[in-house]
N, C-alpha and C positions, 0 to 999 in steps of 0.2 A: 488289973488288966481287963478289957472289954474286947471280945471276939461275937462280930456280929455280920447279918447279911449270909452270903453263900460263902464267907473267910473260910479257910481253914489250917489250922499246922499241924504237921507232920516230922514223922521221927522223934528226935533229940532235939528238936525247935522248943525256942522259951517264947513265951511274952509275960511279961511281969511289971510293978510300977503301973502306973496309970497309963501304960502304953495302949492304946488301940490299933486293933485291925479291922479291917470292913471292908464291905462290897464284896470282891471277889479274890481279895489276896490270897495269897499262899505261901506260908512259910515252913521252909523246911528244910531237912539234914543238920545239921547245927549251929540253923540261925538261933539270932537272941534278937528280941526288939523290948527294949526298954526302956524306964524313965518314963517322959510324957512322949514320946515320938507315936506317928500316925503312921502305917499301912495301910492304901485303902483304894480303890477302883480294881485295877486286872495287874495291881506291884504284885512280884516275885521275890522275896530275899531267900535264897539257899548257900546252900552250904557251908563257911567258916563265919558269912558274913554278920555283920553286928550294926543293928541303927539304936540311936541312944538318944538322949537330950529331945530339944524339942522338935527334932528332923522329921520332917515328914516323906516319904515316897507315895507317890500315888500316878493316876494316872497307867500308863502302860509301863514304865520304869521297872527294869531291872538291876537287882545287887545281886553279884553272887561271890565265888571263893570265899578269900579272907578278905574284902572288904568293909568297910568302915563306915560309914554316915552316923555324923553327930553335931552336936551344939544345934544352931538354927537353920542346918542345912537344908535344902530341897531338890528334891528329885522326882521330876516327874516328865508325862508324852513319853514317845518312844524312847526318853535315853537310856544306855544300860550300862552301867555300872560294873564291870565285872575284871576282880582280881589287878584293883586298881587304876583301872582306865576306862574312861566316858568312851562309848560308843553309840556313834547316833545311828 
């Protein structure tokens, strides 16, 4: 795992696997980003949520509760992701 740039996590947050974070991400409460998946510009993943495979967030995008992103998903600009539903 690679944590680079002003990234940082917090809490019980994982990153592990060849996952990356960068720029200005932030993850925390008990995210996990794992696998090869990307975090990176002003993304948020908190709380239950989990990005995996080779998913990337970036951009302004947030994930947060129990949500999921995974395989080759993308998430990024303003949308947010939280506790299962896209909000733009």
């Amino acid at each position: 795992a690679r944590i680079s740039g002003d990234a940082s996590v917090s809490g019980d947050a994982s990153v592990s696997g060849n996952a990356r974070v960068s720029g200005n991400a932030r993850i925390s409460g008990d995210a996990s980003v794992s696998g090869d998946a990307s975090v990176s510009g002003n993304a948020r993943v908190s709380g239950n949520a989990w990005v995996s495979g080779n998913a990337w967030v970036f951009g302004n995008a947030w994930v947060s509760g129990n949500a999921w992103v995974f395989g080759n998903a993308r998430l990024m600009s303003k949308l947010k992701y939280i506790k299962g539903w896209f909000i733009g």
